[in-house]
PDB file of N, CA, C and O in Angstrom:
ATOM      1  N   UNK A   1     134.604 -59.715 -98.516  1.00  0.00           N
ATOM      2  CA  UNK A   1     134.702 -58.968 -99.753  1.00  0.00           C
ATOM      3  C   UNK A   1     136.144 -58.485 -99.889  1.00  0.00           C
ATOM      4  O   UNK A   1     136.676 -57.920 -98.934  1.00  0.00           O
ATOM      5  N   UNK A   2     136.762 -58.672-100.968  1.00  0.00           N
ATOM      6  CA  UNK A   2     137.970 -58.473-101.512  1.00  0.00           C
ATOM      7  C   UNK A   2     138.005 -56.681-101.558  1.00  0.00           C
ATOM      8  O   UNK A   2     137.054 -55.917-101.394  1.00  0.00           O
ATOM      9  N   UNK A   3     139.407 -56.357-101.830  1.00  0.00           N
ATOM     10  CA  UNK A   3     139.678 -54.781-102.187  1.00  0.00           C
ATOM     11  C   UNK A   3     139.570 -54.951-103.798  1.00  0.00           C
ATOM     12  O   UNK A   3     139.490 -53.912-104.453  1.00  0.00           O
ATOM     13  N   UNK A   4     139.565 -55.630-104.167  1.00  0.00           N
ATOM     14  CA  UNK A   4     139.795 -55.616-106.197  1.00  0.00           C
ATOM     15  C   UNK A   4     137.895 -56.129-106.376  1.00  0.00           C
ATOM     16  O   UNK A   4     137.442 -56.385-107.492  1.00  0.00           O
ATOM     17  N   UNK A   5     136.944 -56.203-104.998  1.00  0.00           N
ATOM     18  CA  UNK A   5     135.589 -56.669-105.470  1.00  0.00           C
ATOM     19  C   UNK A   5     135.038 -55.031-105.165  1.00  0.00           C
ATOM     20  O   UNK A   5     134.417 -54.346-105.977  1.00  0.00           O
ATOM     21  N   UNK A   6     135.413 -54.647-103.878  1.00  0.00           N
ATOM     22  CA  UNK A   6     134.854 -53.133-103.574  1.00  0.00           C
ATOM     23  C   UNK A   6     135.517 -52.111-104.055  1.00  0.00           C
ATOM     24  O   UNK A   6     135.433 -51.069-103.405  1.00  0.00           O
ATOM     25  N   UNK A   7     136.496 -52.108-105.526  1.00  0.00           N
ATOM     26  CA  UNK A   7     136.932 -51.212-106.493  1.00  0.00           C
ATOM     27  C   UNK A   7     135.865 -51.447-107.922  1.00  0.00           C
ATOM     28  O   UNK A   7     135.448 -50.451-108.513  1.00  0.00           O
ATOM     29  N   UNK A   8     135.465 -52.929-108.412  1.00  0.00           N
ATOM     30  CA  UNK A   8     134.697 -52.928-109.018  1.00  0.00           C
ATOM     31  C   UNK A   8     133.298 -52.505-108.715  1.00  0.00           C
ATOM     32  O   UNK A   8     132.536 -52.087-109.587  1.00  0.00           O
ATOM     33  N   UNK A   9     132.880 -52.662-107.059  1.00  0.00           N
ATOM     34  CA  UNK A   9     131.601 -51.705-107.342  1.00  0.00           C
ATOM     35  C   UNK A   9     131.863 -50.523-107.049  1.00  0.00           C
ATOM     36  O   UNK A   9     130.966 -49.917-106.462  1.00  0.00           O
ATOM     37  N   UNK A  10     132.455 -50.184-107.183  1.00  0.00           N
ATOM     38  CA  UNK A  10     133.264 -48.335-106.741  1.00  0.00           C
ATOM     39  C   UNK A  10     132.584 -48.206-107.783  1.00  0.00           C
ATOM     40  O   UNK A  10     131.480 -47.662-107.820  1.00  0.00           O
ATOM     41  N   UNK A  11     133.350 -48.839-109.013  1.00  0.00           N
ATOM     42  CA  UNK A  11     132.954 -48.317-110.178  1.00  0.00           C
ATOM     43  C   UNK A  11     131.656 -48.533-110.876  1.00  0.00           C
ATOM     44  O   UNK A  11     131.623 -48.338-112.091  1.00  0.00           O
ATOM     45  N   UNK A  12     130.687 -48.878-110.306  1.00  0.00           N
ATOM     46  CA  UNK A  12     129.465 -49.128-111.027  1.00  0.00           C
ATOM     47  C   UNK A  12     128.172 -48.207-110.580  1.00  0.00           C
ATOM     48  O   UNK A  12     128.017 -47.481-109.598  1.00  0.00           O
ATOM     49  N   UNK A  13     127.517 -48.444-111.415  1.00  0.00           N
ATOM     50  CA  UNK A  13     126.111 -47.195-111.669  1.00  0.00           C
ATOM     51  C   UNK A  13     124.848 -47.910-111.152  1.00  0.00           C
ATOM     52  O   UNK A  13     123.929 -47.389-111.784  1.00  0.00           O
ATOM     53  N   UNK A  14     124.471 -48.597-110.541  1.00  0.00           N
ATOM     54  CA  UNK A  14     123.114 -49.190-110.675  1.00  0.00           C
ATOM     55  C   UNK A  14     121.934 -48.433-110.665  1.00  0.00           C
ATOM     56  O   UNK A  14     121.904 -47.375-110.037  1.00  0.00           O
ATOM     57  N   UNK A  15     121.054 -48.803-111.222  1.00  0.00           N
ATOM     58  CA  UNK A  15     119.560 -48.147-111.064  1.00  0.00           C
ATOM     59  C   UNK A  15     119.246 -47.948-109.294  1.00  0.00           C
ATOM     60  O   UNK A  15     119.618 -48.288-108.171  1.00  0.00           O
ATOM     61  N   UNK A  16     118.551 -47.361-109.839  1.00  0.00           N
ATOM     62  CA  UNK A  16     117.620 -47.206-108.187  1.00  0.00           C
ATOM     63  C   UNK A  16     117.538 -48.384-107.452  1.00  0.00           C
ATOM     64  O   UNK A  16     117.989 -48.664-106.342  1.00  0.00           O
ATOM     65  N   UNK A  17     116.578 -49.339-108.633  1.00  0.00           N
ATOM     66  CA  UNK A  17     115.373 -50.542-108.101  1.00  0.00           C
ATOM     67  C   UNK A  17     116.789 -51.436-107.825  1.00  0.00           C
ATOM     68  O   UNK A  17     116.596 -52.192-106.873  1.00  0.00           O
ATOM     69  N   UNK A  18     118.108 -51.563-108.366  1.00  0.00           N
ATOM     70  CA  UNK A  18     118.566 -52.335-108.069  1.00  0.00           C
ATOM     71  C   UNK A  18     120.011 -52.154-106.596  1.00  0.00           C
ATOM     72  O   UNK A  18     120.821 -53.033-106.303  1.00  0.00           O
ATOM     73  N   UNK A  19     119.907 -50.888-106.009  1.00  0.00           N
ATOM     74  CA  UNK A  19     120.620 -50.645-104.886  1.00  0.00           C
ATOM     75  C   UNK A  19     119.483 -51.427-103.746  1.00  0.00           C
ATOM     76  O   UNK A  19     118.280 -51.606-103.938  1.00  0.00           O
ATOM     77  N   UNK A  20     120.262 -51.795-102.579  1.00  0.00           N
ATOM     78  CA  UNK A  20     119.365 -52.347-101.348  1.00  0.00           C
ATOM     79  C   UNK A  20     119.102 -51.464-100.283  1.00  0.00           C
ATOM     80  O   UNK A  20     120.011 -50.847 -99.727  1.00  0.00           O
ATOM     81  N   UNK A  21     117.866 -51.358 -99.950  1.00  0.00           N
ATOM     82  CA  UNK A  21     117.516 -50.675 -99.287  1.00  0.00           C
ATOM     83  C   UNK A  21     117.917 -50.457 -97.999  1.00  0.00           C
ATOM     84  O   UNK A  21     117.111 -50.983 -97.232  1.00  0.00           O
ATOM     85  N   UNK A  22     118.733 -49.958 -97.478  1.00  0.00           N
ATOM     86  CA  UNK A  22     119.601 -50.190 -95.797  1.00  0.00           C
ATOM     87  C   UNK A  22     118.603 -50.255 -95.009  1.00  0.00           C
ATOM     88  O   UNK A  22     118.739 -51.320 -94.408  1.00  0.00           O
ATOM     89  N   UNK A  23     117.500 -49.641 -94.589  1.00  0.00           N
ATOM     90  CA  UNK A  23     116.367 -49.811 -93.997  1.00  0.00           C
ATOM     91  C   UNK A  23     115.967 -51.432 -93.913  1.00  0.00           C
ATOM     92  O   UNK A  23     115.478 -51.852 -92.865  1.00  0.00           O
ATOM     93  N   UNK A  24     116.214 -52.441 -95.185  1.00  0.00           N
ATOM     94  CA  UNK A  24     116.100 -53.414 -94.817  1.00  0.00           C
ATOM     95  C   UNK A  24     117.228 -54.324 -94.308  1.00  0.00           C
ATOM     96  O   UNK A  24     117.154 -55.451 -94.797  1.00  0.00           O
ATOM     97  N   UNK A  25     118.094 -54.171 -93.590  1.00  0.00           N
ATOM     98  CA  UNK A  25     119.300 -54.952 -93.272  1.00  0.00           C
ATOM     99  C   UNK A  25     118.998 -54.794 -92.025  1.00  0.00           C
ATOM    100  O   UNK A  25     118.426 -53.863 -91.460  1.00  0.00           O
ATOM    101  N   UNK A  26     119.496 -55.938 -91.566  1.00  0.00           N
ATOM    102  CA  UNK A  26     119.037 -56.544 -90.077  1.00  0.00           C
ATOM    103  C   UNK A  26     120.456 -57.126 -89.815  1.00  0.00           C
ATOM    104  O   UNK A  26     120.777 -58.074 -90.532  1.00  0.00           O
ATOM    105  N   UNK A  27     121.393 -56.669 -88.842  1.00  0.00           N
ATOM    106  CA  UNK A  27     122.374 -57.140 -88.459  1.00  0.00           C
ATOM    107  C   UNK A  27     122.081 -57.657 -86.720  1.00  0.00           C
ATOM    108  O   UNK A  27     121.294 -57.051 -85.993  1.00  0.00           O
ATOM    109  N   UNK A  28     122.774 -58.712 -86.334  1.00  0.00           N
ATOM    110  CA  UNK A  28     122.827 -59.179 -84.659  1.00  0.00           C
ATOM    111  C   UNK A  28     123.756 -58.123 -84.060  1.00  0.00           C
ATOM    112  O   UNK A  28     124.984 -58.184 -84.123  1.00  0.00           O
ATOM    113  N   UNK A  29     123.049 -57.142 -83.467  1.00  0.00           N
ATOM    114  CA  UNK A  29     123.929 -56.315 -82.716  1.00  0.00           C
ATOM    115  C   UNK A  29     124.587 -57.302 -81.686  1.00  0.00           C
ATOM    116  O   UNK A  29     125.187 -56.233 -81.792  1.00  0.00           O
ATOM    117  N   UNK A  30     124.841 -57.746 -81.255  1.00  0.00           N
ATOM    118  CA  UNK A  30     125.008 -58.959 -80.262  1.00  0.00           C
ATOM    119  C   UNK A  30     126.900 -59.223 -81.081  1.00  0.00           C
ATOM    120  O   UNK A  30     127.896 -58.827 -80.476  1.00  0.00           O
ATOM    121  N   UNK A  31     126.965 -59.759 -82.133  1.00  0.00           N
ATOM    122  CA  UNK A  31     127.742 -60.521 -82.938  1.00  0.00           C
ATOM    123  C   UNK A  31     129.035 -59.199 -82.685  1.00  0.00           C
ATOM    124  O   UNK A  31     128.841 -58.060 -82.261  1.00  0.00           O
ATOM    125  N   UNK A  32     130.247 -59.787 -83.077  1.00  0.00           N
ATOM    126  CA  UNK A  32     131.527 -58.909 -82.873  1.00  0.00           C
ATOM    127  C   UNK A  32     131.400 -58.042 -83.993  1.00  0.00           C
ATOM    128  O   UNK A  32     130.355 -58.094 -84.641  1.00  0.00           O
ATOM    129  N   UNK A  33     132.115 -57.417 -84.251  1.00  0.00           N
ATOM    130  CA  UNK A  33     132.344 -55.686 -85.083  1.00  0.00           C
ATOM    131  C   UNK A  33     132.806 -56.403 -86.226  1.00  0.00           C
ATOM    132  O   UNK A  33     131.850 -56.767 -86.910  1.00  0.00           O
ATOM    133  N   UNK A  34     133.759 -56.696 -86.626  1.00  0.00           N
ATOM    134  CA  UNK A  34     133.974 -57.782 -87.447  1.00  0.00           C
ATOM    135  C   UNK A  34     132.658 -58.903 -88.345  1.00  0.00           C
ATOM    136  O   UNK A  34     132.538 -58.730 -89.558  1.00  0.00           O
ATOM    137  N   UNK A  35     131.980 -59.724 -87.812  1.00  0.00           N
ATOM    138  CA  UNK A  35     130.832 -60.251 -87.948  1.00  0.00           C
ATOM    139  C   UNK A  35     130.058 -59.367 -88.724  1.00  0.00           C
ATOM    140  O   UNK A  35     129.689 -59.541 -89.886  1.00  0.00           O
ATOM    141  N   UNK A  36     129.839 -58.392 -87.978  1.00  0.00           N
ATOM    142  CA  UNK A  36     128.410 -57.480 -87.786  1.00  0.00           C
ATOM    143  C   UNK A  36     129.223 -56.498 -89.412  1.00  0.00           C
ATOM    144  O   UNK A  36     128.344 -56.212 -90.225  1.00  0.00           O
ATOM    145  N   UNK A  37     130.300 -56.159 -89.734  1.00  0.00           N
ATOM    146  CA  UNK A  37     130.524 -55.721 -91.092  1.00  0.00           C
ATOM    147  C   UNK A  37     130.584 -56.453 -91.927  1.00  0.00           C
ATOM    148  O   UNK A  37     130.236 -55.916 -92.979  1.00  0.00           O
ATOM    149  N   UNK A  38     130.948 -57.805 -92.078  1.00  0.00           N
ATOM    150  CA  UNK A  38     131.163 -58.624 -92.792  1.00  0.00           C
ATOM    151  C   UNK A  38     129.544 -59.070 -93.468  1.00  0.00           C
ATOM    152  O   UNK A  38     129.418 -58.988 -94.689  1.00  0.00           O
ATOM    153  N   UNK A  39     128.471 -59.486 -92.706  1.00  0.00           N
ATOM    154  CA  UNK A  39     127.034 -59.075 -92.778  1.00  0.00           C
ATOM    155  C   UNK A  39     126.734 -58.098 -93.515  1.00  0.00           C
ATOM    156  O   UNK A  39     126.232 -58.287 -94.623  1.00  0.00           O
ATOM    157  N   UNK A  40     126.945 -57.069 -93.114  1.00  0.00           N
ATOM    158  CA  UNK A  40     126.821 -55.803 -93.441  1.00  0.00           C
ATOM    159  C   UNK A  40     127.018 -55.570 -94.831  1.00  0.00           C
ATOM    160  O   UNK A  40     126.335 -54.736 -95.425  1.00  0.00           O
ATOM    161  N   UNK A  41     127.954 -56.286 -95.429  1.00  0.00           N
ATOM    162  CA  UNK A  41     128.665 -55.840 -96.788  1.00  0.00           C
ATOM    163  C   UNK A  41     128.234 -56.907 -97.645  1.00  0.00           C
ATOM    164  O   UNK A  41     128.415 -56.762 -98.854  1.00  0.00           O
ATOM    165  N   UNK A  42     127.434 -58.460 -97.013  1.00  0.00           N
ATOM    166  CA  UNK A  42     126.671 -59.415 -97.409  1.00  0.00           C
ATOM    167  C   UNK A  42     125.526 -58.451 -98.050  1.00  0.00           C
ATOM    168  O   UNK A  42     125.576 -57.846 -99.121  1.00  0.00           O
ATOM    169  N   UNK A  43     124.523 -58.483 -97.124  1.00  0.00           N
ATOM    170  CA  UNK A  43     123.512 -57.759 -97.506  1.00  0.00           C
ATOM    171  C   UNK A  43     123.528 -56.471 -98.077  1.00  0.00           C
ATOM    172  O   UNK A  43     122.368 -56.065 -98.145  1.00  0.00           O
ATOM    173  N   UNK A  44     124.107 -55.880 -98.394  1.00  0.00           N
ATOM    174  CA  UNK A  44     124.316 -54.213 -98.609  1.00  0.00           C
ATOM    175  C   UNK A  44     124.578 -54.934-100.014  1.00  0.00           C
ATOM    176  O   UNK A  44     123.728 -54.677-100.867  1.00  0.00           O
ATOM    177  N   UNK A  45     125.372 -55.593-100.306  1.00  0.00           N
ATOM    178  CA  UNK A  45     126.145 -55.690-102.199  1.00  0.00           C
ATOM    179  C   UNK A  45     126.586 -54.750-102.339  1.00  0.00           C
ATOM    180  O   UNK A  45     127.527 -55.039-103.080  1.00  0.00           O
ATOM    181  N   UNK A  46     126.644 -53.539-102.148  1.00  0.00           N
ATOM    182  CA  UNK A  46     127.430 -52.766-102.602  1.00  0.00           C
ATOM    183  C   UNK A  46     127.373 -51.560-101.930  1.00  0.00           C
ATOM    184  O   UNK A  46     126.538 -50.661-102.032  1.00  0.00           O
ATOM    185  N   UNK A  47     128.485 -51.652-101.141  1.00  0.00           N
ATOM    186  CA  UNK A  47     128.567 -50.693 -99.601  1.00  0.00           C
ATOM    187  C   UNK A  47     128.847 -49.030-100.709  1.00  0.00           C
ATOM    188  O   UNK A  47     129.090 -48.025-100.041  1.00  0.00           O
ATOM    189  N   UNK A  48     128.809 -48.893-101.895  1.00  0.00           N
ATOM    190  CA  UNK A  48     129.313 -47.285-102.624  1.00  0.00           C
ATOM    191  C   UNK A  48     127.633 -46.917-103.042  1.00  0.00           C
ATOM    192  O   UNK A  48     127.217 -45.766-102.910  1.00  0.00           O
ATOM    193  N   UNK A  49     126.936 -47.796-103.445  1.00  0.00           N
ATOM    194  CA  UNK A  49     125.684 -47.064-103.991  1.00  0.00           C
ATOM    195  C   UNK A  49     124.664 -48.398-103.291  1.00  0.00           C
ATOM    196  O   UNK A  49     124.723 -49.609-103.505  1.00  0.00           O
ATOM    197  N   UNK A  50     123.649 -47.517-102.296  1.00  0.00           N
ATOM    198  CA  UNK A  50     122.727 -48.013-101.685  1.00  0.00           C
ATOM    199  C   UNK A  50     121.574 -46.757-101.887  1.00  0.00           C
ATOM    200  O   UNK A  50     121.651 -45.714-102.537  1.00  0.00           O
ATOM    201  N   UNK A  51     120.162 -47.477-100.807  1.00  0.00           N
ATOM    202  CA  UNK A  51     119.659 -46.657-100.980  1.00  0.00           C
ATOM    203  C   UNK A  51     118.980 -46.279 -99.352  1.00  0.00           C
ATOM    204  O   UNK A  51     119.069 -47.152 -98.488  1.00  0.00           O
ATOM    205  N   UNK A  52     118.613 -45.541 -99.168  1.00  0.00           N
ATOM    206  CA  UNK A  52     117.321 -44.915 -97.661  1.00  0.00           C
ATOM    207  C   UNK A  52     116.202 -44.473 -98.190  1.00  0.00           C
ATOM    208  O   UNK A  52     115.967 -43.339 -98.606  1.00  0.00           O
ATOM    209  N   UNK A  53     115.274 -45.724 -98.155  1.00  0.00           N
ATOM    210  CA  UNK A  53     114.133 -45.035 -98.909  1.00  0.00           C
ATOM    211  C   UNK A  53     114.097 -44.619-100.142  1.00  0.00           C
ATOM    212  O   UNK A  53     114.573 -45.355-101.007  1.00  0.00           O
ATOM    213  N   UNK A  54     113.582 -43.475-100.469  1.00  0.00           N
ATOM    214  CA  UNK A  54     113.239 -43.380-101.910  1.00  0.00           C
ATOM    215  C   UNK A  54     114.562 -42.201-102.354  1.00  0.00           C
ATOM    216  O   UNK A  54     114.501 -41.454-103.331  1.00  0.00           O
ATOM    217  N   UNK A  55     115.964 -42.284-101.163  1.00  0.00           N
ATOM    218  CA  UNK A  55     116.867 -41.331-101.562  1.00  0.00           C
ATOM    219  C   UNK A  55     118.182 -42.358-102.012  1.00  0.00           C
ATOM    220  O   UNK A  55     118.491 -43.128-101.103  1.00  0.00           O
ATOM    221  N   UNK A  56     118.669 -42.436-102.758  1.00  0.00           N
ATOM    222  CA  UNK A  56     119.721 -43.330-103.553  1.00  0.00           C
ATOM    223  C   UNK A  56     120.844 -42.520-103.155  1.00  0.00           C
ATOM    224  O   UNK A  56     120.821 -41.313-103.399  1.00  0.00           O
ATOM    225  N   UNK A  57     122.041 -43.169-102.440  1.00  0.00           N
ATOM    226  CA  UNK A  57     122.718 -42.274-102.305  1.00  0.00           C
ATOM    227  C   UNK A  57     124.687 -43.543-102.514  1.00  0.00           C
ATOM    228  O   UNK A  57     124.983 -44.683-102.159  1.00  0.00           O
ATOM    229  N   UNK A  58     125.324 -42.596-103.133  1.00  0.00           N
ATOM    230  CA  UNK A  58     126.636 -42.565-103.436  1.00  0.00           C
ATOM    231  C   UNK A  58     127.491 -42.420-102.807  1.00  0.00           C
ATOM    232  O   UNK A  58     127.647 -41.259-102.429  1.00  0.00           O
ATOM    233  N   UNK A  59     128.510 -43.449-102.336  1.00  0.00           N
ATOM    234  CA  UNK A  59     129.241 -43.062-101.336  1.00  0.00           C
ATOM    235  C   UNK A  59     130.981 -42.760-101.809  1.00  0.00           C
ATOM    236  O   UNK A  59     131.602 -43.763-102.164  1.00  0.00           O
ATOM    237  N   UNK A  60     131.655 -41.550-101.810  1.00  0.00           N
ATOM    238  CA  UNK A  60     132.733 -41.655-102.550  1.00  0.00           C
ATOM    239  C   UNK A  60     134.125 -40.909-101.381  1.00  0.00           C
ATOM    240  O   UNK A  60     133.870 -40.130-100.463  1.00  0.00           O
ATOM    241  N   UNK A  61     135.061 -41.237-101.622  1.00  0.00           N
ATOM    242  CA  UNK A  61     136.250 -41.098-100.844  1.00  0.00           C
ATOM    243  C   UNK A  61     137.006 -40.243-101.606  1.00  0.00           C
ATOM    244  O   UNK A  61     137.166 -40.468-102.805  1.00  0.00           O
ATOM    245  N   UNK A  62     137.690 -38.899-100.837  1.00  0.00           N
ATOM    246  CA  UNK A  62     138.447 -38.122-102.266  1.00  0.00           C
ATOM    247  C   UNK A  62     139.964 -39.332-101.280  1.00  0.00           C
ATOM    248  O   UNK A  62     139.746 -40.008-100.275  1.00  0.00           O
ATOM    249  N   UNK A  63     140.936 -39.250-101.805  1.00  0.00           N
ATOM    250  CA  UNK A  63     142.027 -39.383-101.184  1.00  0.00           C
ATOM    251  C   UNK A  63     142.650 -38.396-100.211  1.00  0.00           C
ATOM    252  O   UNK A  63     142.271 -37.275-100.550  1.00  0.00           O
ATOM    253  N   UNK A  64     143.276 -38.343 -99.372  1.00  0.00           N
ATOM    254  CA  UNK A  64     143.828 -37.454 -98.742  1.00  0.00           C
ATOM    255  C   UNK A  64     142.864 -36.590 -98.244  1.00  0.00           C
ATOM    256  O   UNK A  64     143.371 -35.477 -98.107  1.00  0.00           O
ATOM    257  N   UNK A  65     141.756 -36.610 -97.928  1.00  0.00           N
ATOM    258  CA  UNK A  65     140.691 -36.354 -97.564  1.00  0.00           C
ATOM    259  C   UNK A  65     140.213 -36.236 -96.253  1.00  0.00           C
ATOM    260  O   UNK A  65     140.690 -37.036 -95.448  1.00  0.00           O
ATOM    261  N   UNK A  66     139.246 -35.295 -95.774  1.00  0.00           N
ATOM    262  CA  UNK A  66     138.893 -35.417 -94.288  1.00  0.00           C
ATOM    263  C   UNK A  66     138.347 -36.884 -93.873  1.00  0.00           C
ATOM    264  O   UNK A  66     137.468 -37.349 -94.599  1.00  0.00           O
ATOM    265  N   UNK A  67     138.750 -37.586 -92.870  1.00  0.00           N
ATOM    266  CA  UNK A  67     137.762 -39.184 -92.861  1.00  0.00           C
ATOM    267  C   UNK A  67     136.519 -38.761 -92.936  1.00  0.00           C
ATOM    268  O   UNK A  67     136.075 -37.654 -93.244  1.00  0.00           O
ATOM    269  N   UNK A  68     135.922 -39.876 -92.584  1.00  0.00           N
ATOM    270  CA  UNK A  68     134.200 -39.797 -92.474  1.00  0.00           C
ATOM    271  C   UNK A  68     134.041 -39.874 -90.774  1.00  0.00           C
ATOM    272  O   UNK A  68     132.997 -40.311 -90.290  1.00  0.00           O
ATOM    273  N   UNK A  69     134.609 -39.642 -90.340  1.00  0.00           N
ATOM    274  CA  UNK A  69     134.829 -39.527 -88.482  1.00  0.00           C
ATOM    275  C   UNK A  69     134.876 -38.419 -88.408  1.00  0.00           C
ATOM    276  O   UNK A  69     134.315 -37.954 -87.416  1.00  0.00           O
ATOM    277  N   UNK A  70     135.412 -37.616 -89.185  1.00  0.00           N
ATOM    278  CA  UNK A  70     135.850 -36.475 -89.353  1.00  0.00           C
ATOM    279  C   UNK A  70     134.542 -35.300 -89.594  1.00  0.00           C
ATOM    280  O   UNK A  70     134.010 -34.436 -88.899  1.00  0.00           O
ATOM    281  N   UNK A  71     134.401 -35.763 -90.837  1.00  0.00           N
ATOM    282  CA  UNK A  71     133.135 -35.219 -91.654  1.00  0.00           C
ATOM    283  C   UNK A  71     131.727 -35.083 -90.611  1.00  0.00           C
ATOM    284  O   UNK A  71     130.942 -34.167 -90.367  1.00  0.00           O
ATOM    285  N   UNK A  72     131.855 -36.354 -90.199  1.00  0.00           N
ATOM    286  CA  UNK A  72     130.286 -36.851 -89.701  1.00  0.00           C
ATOM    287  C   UNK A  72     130.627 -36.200 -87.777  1.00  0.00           C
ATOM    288  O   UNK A  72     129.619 -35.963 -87.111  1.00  0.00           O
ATOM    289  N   UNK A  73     131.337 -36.093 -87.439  1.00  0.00           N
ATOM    290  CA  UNK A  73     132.082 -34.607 -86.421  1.00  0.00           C
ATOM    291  C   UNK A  73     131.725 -33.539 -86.776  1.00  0.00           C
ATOM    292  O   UNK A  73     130.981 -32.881 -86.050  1.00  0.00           O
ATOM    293  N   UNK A  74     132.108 -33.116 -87.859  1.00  0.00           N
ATOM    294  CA  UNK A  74     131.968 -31.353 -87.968  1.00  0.00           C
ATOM    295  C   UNK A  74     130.488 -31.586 -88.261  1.00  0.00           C
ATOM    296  O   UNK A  74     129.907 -30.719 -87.608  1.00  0.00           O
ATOM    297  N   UNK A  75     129.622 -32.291 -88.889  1.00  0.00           N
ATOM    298  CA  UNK A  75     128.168 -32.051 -88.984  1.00  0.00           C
ATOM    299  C   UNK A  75     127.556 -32.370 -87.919  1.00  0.00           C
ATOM    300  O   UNK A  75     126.329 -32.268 -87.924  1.00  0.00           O
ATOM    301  N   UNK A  76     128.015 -32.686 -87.113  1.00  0.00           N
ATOM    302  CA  UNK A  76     127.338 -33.207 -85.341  1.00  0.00           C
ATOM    303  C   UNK A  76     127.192 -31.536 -84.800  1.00  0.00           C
ATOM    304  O   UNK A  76     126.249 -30.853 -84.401  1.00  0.00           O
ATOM    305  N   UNK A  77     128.796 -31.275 -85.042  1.00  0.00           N
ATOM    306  CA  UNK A  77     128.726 -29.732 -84.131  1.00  0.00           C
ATOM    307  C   UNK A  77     128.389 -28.635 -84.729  1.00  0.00           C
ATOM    308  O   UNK A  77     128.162 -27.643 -84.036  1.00  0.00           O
ATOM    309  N   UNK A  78     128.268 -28.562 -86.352  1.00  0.00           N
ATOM    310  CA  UNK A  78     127.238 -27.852 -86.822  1.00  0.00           C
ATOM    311  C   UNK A  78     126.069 -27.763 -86.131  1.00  0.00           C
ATOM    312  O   UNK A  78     125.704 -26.729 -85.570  1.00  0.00           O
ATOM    313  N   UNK A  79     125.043 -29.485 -86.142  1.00  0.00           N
ATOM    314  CA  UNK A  79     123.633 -28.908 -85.483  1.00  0.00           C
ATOM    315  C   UNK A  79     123.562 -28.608 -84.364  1.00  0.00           C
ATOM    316  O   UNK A  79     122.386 -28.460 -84.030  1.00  0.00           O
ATOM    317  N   UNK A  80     124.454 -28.388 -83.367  1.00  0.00           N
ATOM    318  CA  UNK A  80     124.529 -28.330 -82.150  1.00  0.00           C
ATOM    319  C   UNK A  80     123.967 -26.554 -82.189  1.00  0.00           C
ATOM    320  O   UNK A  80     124.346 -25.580 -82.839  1.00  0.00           O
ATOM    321  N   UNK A  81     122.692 -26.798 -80.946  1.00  0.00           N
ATOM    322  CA  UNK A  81     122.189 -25.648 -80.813  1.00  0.00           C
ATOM    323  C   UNK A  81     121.001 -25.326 -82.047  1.00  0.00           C
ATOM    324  O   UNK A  81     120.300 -24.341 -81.813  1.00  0.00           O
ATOM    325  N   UNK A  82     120.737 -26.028 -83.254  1.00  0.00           N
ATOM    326  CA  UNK A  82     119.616 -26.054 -84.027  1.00  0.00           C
ATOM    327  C   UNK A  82     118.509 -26.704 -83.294  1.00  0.00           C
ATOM    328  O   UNK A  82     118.652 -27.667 -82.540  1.00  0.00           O
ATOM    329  N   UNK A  83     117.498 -26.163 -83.543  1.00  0.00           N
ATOM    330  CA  UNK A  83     116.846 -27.256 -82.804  1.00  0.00           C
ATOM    331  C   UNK A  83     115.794 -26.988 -82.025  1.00  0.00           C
ATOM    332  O   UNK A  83     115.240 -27.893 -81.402  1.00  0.00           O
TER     333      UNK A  83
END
């Protein structure tokens, strides 16, 4: 997938019924990191709006922004001790 293909679905809205359900993607854990995204972005169609179940969810980047390594860190050590 191109950077000028994953700016056009940046920009798009789909319905519900038509995001893919990540629950159904089946990647070869086995296969290299590389492989295993390239798959990934096969089946997904559109790595910005997918869905989990019956929750549709949007995926957006501010610029200059905390990463998502970052993000998905501070919510690790948030639940730490919930529980």
């Amino acid at each position: 997938m191109t950077i000028e293909q994953l700016n056009t679905l940046k920009n798009e809205r789909p319905s519900f019924d038509e995001r893919v359900d990540i629950k159904n993607i089946n990647l070869d854990m086995d296969a290299p990191a590389a492989e295993r995204a390239a798959e990934y972005l096969s089946q997904v169609k559109n790595p910005y709006h997918f869905r989990v179940g019956d929750i549709a969810v949007n995926v957006e980047f501010t610029e200059g922004g905390k990463s998502l390594r970052d993000c998905v860190k501070a919510y690790l050590m948030g639940q730490r001790g919930k529980g």
